[in-house]
C-alpha positions in Angstrom: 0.0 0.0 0.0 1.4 3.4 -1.1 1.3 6.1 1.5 -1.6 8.2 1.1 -3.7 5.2 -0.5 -5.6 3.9 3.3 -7.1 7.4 3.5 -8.6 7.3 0.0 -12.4 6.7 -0.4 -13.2 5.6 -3.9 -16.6 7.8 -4.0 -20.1 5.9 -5.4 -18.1 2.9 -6.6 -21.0 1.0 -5.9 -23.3 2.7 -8.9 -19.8 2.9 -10.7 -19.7 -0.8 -10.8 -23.5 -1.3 -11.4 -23.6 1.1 -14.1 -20.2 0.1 -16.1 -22.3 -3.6 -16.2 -18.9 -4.9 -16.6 -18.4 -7.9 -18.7 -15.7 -10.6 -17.7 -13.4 -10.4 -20.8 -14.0 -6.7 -21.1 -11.7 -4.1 -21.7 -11.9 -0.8 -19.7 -10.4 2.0 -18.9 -9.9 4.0 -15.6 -8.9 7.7 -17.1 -8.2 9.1 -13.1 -6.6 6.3 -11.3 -5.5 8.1 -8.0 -4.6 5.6 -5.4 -6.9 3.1 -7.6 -10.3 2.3 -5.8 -12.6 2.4 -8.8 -9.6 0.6 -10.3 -9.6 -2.7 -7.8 -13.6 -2.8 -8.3 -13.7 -3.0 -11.9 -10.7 -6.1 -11.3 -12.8 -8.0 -9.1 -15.1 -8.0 -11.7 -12.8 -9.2 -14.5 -12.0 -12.6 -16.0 -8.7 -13.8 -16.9 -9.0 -12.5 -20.8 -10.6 -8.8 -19.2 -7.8 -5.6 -19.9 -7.7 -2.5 -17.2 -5.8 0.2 -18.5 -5.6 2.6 -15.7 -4.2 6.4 -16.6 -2.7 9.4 -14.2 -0.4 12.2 -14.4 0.4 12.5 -10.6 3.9 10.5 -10.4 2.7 9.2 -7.0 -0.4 7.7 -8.2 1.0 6.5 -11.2 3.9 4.6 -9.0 0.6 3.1 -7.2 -0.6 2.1 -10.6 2.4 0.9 -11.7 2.5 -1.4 -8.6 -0.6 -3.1 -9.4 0.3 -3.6 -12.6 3.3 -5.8 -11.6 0.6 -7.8 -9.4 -1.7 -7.8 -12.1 -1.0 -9.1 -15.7 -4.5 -7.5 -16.6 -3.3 -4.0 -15.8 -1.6 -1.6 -18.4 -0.9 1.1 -16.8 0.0 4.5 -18.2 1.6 8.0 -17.8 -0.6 10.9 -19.6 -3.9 13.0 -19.4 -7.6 11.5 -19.8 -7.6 14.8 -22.2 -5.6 12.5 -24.4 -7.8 9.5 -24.1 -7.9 8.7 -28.0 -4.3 8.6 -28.1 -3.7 6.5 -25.1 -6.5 4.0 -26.8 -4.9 4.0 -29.9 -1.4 3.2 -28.6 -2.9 0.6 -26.8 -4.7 -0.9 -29.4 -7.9 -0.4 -28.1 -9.2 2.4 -30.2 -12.9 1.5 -30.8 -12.9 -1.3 -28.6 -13.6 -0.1 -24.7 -16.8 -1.8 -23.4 -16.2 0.8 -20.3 -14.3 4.3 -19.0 -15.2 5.6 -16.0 -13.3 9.4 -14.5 -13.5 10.4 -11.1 -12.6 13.7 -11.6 -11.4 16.9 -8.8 -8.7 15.7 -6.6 -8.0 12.8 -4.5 -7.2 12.6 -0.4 -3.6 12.2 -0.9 -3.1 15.0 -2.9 -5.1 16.9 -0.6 -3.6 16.0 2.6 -0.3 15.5 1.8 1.0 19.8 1.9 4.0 19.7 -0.2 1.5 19.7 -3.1 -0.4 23.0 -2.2 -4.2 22.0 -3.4 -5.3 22.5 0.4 -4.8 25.5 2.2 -6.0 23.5 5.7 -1.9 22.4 5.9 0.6 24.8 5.3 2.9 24.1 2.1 4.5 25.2 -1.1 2.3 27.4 -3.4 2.2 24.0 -6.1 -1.4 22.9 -7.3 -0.4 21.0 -10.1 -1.4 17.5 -10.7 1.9 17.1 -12.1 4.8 19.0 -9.9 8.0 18.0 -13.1 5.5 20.0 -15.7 3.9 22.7 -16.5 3.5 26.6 -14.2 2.9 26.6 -10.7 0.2 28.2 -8.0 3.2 30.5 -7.0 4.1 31.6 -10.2 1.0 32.1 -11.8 -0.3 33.9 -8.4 2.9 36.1 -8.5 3.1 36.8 -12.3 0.0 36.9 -13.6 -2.3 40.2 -14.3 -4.5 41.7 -12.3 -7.5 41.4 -14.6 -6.7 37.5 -16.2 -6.4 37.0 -11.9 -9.5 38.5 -11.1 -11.0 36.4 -14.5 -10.1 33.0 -14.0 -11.3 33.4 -9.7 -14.5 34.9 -11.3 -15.3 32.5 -14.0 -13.6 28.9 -12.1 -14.3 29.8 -8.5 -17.6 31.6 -9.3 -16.4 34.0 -6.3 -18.7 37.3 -6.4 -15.7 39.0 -4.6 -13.0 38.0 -7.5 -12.1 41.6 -8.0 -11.5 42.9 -5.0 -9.5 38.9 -4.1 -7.4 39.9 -7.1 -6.4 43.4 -6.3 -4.9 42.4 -2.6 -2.7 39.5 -4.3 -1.5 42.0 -6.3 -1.1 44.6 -4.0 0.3 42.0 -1.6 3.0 40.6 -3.8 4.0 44.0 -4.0 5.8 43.9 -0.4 6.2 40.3 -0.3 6.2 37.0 -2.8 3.3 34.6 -2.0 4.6 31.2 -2.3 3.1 29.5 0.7 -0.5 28.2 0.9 -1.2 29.5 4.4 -0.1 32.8 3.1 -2.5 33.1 0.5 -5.6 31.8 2.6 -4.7 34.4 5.4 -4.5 37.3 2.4 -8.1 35.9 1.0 -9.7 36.0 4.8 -8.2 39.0 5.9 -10.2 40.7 2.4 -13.2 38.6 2.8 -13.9 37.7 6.8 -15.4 34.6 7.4 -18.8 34.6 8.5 -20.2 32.0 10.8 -19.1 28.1 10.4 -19.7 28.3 6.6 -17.0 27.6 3.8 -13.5 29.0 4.3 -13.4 32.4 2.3 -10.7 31.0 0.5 -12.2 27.9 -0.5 -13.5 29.3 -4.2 -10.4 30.8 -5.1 -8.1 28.2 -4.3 -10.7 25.8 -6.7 -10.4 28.6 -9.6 -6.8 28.6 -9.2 -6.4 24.5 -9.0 -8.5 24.1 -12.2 -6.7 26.9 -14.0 -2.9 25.7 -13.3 -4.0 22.5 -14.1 -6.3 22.6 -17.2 -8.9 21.1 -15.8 -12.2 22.2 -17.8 -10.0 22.1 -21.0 -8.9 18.6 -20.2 -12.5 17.1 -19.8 -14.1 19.3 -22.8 -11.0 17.3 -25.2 -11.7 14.1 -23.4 -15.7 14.5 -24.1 -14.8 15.6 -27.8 -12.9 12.2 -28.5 -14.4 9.8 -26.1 -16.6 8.3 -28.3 -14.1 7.5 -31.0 -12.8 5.4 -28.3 -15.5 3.5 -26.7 -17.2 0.7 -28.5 -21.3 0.4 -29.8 -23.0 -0.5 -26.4 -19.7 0.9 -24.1 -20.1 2.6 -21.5 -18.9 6.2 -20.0 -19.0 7.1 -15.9 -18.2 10.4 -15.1 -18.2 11.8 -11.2 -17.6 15.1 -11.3 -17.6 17.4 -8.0 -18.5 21.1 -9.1 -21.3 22.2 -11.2 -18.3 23.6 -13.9 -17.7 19.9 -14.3 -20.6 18.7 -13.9 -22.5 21.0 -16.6 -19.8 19.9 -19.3 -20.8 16.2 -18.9 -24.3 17.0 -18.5 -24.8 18.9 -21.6 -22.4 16.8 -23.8 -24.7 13.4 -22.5 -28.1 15.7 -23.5 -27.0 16.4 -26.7 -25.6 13.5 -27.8 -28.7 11.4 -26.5 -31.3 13.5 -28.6 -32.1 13.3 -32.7 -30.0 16.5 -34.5 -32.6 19.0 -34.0 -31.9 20.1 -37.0 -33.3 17.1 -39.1 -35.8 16.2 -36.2 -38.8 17.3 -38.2 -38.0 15.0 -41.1 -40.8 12.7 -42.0 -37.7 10.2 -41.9 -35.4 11.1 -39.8 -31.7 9.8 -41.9 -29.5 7.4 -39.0 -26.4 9.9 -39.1 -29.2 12.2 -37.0 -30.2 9.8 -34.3 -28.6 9.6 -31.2 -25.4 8.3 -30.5 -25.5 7.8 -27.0 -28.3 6.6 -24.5 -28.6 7.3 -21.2 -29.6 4.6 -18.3 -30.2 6.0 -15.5 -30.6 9.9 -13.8 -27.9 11.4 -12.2 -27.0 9.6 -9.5 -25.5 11.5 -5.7 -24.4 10.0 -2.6 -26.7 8.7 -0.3 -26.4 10.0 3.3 -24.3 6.6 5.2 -21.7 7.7 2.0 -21.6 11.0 3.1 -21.3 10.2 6.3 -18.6 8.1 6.1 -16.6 10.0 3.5 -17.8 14.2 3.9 -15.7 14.6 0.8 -18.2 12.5 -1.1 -21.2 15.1 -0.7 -20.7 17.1 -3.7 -20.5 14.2 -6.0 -22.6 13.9 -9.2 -22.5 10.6 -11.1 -23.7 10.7 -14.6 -23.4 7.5 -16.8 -23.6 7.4 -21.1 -24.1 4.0 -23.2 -22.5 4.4 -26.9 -25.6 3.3 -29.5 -23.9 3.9 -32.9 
């Protein structure tokens, strides 16, 4: 066991595993592996002829995955971004051929307990945020470089924070005087502008979100992901996505409408052709955790489940 991976709930595995309906020579994918719950579900599940291909760009839950794949002949597992999921399938050999992917998208305990990576701002740390630390701009940097108005902009539009300006003006008035590089630093800055009131969310909460999902191309990563996903699954595979804002979640939601529905455009047609009829189905509603889940895992209580099924 990797350290991190005993504090890790997998959240709604149980309607993840009903819903992927997995078949025992299957082949799926896990696009978010993270310390591999969802992952070691869908095995149990899995005959001998069954392939898991199990994806991640954290190095730390990638050396978990690679760890199970040593155990596990069934396992492929595989450095990169779900955002490249078409690629990953191809080079696999799987292109057209997944009876299943499931996401479990935001980020996972580890990442948020352990401080040197700077997602939480509840343990003091290094200003990081990125789901890779050897790529890519950091927290610090972008929060020390970047212009008042882009700051102001991405809090705004990722954190939906009504206070964005004003957050944005005492960074950069701030980093003035002093670089901002710890995480404690920048949550104090946030309260001292906006006070907390009563036992409500941390005023920093929103904009350390906005600034998580902008380091980290998070919206841009699942928008590329839903635009090639279907190239990769197979006629009757199936797609599980938990997502744990409504940014997320709207994505999903309106990619799964759309694609369920005849082109409105030829919807009137007294025939309407194939190419316009839906591609996907959808099973069942959104799906939430119940309260025991919640319960038992508080991080769980913002989760939104929403499951596709490839027709054509």
């Amino acid at each position: 066991m990797t350290a991190g991976e005993d504090q890790h709930v997998s959240v709604l595995k149980n309607a993840v595993l009903e819903q992927l309906a997995i078949r025992a020579d299957g082949t799926y994918i896990d696009g978010t592996f993270g310390r591999g719950g969802h992952s070691k579900a869908i095995l149990d599940q899995l005959g001998s002829g069954g392939r898991l291909l199990v994806v991640d760009r954290d190095p730390l839950a990638l050396q978990a995955a690679a760890g199970l794949a040593e155990l596990d002949c069934r396992v492929t597992a595989v450095a990169g971004s779900f955002g490249e999921i078409d690629a990953i399938a191809a080079a696999q050999g799987v292109l057209g051929k997944v009876d299943g992917i499931v996401l479990d998208l935001g980020v996972s305990s580890p990442q948020l307990d352990d401080a040197e990576r700077g997602f939480s701002f509840m343990h003091d740390g290094p200003l990081d945020m990125r789901m890779d630390p050897t790529s890519g701009v950091s927290a610090e940097e972008w929060i020390n470089d970047a212009a008042e108005r882009d700051m102001a902009g991405v809090i705004a539009r990722y954190g939906e924070e009504r206070d964005a300006r004003r957050i944005a003006r005492a960074i950069c008035d701030a980093r003035k005087q002093q670089r901002i590089c710890r995480t404690r630093q920048l949550a104090d800055l946030i309260e001292a502008v906006k006070p907390r009131r009563g036992k409500g969310k941390h005023p920093a909460t929103k904009t350390f979100q906005a600034v998580r999902i902008h380091i980290n191309n998070e919206l841009g990563e699942l928008q590329s992901f839903l635009d090639k996903v279907l190239t990769v699954l197979k006629v009757d595979g199936r797609l599980c996505v938990i997502s744990f804002h409504s940014l997320e979640d709207r994505l999903v939601k309106r990619f799964l409408r759309d694609r369920s529905r005849v082109d409105p455009a030829l919807a009137r047609m007294p025939v309407v052709p194939d190419s316009a009829l839906p591609v996907m189905a959808l099973p069942a509603a959104a799906m939430r955790p119940d309260a025991d889940e919640i319960a038992a895992n508080p991080r769980s209580r913002s989760a939104v489940l929403r499951v596709g099924v490839r027709q054509r």
